[in-house]
C-alpha positions in Angstrom: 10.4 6.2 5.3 6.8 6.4 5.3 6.5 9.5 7.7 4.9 7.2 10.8 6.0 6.7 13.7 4.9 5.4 16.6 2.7 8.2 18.4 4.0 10.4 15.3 2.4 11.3 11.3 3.7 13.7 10.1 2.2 16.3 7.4 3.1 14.4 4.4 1.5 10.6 5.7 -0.9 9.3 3.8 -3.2 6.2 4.8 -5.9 4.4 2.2 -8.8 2.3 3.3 -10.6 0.5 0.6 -14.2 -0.6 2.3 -15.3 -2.6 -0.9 -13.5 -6.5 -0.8 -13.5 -6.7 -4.8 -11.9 -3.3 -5.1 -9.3 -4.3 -2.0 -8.9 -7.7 -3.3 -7.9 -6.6 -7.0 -5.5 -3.9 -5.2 -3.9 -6.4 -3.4 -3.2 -8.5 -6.5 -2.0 -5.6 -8.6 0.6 -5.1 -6.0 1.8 -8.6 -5.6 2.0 -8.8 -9.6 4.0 -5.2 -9.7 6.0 -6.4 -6.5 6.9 -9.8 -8.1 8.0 -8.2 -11.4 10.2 -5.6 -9.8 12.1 -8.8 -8.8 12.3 -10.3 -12.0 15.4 -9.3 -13.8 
């Protein structure tokens, strides 16, 4: 449970925006190599 809802954050919600595309880009593939490794057994 993230703590949004619909109409509702509550106090502990927490939302990052990365402006710069090389900084989002190399996010987004940190998370999809952590994300496919968590699956890996």
């Amino acid at each position: 449970m993230t703590g949004i809802k619909v109409g509702y954050f509550d106090q502990d919600a927490r939302i990052t925006v990365i402006l710069n595309q090389e900084v989002a880009d190399a996010y987004r593939k940190w998370f999809a190599l952590l994300w496919k490794a968590s699956k890996e057994e």
